[in-house]
C-alpha positions as CSV (number, residue, x, y, z in Angstrom):
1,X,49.7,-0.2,-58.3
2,X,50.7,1.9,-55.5
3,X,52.1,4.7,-57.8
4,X,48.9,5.7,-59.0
5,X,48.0,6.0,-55.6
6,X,50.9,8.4,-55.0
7,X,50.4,10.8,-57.9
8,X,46.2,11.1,-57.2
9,X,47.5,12.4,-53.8
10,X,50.2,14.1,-55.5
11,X,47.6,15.5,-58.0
12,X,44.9,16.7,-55.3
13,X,47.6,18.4,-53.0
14,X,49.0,20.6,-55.8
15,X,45.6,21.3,-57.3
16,X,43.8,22.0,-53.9
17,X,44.7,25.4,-52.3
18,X,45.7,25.7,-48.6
19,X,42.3,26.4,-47.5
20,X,42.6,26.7,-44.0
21,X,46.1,29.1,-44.2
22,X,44.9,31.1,-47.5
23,X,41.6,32.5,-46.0
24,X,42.9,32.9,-42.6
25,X,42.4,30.1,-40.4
26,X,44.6,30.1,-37.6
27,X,46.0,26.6,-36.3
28,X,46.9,26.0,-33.5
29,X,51.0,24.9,-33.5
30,X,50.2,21.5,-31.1
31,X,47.2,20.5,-33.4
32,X,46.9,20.7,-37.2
33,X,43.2,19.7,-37.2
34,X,41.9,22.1,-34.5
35,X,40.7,24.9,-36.2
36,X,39.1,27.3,-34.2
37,X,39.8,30.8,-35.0
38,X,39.0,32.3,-38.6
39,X,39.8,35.7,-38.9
40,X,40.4,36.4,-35.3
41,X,36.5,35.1,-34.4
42,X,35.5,31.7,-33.2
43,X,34.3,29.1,-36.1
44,X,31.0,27.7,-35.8
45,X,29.3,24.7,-37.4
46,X,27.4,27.3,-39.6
47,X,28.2,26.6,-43.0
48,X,29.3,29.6,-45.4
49,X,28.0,29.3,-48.4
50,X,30.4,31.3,-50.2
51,X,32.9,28.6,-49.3
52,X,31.0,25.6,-49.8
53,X,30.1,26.5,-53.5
54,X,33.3,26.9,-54.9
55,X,34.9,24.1,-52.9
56,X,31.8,22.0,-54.2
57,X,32.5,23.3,-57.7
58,X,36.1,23.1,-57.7
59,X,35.9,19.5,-56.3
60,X,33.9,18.7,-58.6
61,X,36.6,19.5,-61.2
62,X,39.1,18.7,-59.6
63,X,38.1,14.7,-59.3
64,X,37.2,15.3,-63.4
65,X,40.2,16.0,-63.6
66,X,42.3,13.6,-61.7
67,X,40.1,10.9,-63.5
68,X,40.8,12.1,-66.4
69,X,44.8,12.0,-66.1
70,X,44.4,8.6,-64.5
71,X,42.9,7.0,-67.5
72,X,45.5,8.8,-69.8
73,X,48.4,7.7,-68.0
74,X,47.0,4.7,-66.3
75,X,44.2,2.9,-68.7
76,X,44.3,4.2,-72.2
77,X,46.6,1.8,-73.2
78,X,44.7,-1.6,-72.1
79,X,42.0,-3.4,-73.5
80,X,38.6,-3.4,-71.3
81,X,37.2,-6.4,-70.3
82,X,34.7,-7.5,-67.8
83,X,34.6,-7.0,-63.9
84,X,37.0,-9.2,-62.4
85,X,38.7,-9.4,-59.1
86,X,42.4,-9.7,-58.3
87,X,44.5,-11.2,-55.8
88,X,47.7,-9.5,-55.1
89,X,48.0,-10.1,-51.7
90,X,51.7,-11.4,-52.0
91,X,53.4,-8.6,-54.0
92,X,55.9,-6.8,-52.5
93,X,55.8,-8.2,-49.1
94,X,52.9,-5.6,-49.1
95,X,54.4,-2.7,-49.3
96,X,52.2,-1.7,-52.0
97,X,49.0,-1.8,-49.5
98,X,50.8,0.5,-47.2
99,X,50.8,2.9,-50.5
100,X,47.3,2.3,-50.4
101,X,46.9,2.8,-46.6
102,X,49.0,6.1,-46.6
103,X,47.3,7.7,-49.5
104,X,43.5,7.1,-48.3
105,X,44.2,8.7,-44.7
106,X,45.6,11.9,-46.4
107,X,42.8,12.1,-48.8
108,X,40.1,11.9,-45.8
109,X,42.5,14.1,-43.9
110,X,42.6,16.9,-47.0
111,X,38.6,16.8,-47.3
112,X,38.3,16.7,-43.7
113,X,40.3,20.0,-43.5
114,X,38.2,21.2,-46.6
115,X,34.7,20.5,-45.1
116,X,35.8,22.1,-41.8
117,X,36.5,24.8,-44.0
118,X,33.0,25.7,-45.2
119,X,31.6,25.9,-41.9
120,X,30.5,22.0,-42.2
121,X,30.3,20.8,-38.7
122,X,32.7,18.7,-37.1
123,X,31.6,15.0,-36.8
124,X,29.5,15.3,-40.4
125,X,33.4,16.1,-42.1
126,X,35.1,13.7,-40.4
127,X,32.7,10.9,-41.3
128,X,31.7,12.7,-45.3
129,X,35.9,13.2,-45.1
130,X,36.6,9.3,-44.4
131,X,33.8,8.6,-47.2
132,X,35.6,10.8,-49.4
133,X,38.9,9.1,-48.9
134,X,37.7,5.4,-49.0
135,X,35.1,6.0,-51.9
136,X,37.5,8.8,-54.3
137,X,39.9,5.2,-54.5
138,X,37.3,3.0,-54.8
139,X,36.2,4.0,-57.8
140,X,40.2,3.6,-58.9
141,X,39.5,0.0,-57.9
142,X,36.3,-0.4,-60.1
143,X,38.1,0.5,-62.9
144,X,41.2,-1.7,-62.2
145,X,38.3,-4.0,-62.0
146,X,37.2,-3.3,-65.7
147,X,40.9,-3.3,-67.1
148,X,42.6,-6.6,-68.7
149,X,45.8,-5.3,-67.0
150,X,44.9,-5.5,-63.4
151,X,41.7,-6.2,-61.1
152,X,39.5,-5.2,-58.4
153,X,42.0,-6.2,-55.7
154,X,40.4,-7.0,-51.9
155,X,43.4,-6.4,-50.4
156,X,43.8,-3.0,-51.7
157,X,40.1,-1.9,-50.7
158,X,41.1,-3.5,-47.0
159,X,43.9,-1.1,-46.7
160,X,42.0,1.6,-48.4
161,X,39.4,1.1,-46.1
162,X,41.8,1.4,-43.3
163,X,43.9,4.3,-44.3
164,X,39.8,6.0,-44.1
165,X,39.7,4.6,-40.8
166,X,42.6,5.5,-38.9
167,X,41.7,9.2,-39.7
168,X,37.9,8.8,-38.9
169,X,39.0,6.8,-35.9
170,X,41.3,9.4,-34.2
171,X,39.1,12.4,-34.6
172,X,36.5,11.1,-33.3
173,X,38.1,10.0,-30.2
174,X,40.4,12.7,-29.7
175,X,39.7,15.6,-32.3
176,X,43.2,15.3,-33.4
177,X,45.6,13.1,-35.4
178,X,48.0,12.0,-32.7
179,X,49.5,9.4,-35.1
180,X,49.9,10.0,-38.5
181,X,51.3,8.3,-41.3
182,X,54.4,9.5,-43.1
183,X,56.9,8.3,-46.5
184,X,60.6,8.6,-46.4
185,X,62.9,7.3,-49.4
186,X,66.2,6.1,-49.7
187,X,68.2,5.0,-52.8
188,X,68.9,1.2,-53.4
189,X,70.7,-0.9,-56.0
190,X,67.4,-3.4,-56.8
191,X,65.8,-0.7,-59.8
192,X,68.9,-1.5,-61.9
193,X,67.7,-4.6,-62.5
194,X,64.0,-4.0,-63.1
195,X,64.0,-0.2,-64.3
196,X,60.5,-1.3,-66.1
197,X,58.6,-2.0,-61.9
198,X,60.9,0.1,-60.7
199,X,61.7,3.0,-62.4
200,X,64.0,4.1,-65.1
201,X,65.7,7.6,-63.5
202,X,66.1,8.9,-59.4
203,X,62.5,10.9,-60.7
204,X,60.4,7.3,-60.9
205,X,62.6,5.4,-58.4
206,X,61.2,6.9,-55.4
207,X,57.7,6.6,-56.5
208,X,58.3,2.9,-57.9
209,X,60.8,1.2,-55.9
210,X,59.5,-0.6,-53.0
211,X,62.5,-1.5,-52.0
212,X,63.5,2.0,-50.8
213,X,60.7,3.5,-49.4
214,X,59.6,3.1,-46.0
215,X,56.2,3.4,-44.2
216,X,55.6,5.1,-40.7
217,X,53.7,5.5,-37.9
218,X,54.6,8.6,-36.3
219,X,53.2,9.4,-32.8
220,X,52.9,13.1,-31.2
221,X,54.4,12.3,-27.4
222,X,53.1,15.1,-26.4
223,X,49.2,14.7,-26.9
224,X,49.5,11.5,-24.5
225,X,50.9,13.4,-22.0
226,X,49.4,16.1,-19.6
227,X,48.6,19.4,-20.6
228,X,50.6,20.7,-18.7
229,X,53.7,18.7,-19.7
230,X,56.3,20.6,-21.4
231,X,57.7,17.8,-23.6
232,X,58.4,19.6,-27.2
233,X,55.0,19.6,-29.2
234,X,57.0,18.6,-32.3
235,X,58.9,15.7,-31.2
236,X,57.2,12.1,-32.0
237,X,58.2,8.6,-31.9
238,X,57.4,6.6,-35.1
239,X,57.3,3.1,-36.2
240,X,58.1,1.9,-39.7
241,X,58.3,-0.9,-41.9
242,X,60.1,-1.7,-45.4
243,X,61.3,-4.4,-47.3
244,X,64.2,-4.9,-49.8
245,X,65.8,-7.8,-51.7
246,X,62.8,-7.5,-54.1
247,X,63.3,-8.2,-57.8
248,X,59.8,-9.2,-58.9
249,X,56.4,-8.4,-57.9
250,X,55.2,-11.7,-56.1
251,X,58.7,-13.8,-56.2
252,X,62.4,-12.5,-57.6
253,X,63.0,-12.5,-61.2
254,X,66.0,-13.9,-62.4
255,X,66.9,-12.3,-65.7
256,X,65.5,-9.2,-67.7
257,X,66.2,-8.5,-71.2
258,X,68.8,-11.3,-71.6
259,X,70.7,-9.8,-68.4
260,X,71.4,-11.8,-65.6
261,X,69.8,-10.7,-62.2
262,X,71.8,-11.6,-59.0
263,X,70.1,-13.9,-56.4
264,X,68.9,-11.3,-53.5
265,X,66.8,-12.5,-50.3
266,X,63.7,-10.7,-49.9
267,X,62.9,-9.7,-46.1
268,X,60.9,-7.3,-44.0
269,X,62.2,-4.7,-42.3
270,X,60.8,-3.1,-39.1
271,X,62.2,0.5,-37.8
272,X,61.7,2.6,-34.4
273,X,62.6,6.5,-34.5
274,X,62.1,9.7,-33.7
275,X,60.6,12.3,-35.8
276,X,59.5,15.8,-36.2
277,X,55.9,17.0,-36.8
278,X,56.3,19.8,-39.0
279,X,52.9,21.1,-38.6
280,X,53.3,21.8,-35.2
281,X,56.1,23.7,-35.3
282,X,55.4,27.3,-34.1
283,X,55.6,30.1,-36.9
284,X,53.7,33.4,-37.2
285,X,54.1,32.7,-41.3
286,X,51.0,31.4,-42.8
287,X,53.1,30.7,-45.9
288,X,55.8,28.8,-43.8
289,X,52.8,27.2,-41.8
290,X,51.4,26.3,-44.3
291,X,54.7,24.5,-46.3
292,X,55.4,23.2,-43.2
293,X,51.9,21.5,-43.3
294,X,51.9,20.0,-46.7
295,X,55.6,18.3,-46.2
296,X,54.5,16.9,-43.0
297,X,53.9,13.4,-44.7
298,X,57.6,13.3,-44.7
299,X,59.6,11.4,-42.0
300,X,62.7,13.5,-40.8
301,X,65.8,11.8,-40.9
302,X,66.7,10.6,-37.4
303,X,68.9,8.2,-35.8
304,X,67.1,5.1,-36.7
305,X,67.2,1.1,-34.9
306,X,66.1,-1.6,-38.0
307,X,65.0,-5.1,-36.7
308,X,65.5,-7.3,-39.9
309,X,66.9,-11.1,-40.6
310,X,67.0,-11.5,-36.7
311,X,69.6,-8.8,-36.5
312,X,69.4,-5.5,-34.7
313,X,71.3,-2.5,-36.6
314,X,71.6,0.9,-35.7
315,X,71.7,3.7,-38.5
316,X,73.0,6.9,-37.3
317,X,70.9,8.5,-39.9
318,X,67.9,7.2,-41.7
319,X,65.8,8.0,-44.2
């Protein structure tokens, strides 16, 4: 399930320029979302019309669009039937809602940034940028709902609907993300034996495999601190959680195709690290600023303490 999830946000990232660095929105380096300067003048909340037509437009094509590839990859293939609900609640320890959780606060963030954009003002695109976020994957879930393959799952709309949240939450309270969510990957040997949940090559293995991905909260130290602290505005602390051992979708399978699949314990996994913001990295480069700013839903590599099986193990590098 989640894997649609990750190429819709795959989808709207590559097709959705870098409004705020390609028309010259300066950000600040200590907070992505404070965007006060366009073109060396101070941003109001009076909305340019030049922007917001072609952003509407566009938009408007660009959900066509990702609809459109959805249902060829996604639906085509699977009878219709009628509205039904699904209950999936125990898959994948439930790493598959934090899929869901991820995606929907990077969506809200990346029409939040858009609506800012055209002039829109402030608490109008963080609340029509939430909306976006929740409502863009609910209609994804009504049309799970429709197909004979899946469902309209409540416990993916619960984490959608929280992924929405966290992003409407924090920039209403502190007009800034101080704690964002972030992916990291890591190989394992589980896919082997389920290339069809799983993935068949290194290429669908980090977008299928539950088993190696991992989940974070990442929070920026520095934004609890005082102003005038000098701790390093790109060094955070994050949070993560993961699961391995899984062979099956609800419980482990134990044979596919005729093979043989090796008894594995499924557990949780909970992580505490450090991490670097990317997007608040100093750089007089809009370019790099702005790469900087679309990879920062990765989680750096840092020495890394897992709490799993009531053990404590330290990883001198983890990703």
């Amino acid at each position: 399930m989640t894997l649609r999830y990750i190429l819709l946000f795959l989808i709207l990232s590559l097709l959705t320029p870098d409004l705020l660095n390609a028309q010259g929105v300066a950000t600040p380096a200590n907070d992505t979302l404070k965007t006060k300067t366009v073109a060396n003048s101070t941003q109001t909340d009076s909305i340019n019309h030049k922007r917001l037509t072609p952003v509407i437009i566009s938009g408007t094509i660009l959900y066509a669009g990702s609809m459109a590839t959805l249902y060829n990859f996604w639906y085509k293939n699977y009878p219709q039937t009628h509205f039904h609900f699904f209950n999936d609640n125990n898959e994948y320890l439930q790493m598959d809602k934090m899929g869901h959780f991820t995606t929907t606060y990077y969506i809200s963030k990346l029409s939040y940034n858009t609506l800012r954009w055209t002039g829109l003002p402030e608490k109008r695109s963080i609340l029509f940028g939430g909306m976006m976020g929740i409502g863009y994957l609910t209609v994804v879930e009504i049309l799970d709902g429709f197909s004979s393959e899946w469902g309209f799952s409540p416990g993916d709309m619960t984490a959608n609907t929280l992924g929405g949240g966290l992003f409407v939450g924090q920039q209403l309270a502190w007009k800034e993300q101080r704690i964002q969510l972030k992916w990291s990957y890591h190989h394992t040997k589980y896919a082997q034996y389920r290339p069809d949940l799983f993935g068949k090559n290194l290429g669908e293995h980090w977008l299928k495999d539950y088993n190696g991905q991992t989940y974070w909260l990442s929070a920026n130290i520095k934004s609890f601190l005082k102003k005038k602290s000098k701790f390093p505005a790109w060094l955070n602390l994050a949070v993560g959680y993961g699961a391995e051992g899984m062979t099956g979708a609800a419980y482990n399978s134990t044979s596919y195709n005729g093979q043989i699949i090796p008894t594995y314990q499924r557990y949780r996994q909970f992580y505490l690290s450090g991490d670097i913001d990317l997007s608040r990295i100093r750089t007089h480069s809009k370019t790099l600023h702005g790469i900087l700013n679309a990879l920062s839903f990765i989680k750096i590599p840092f020495p890394t303490l897992e709490f799993s099986r009531g053990k404590i193990i330290t990883r001198p590098f983890y990703f």
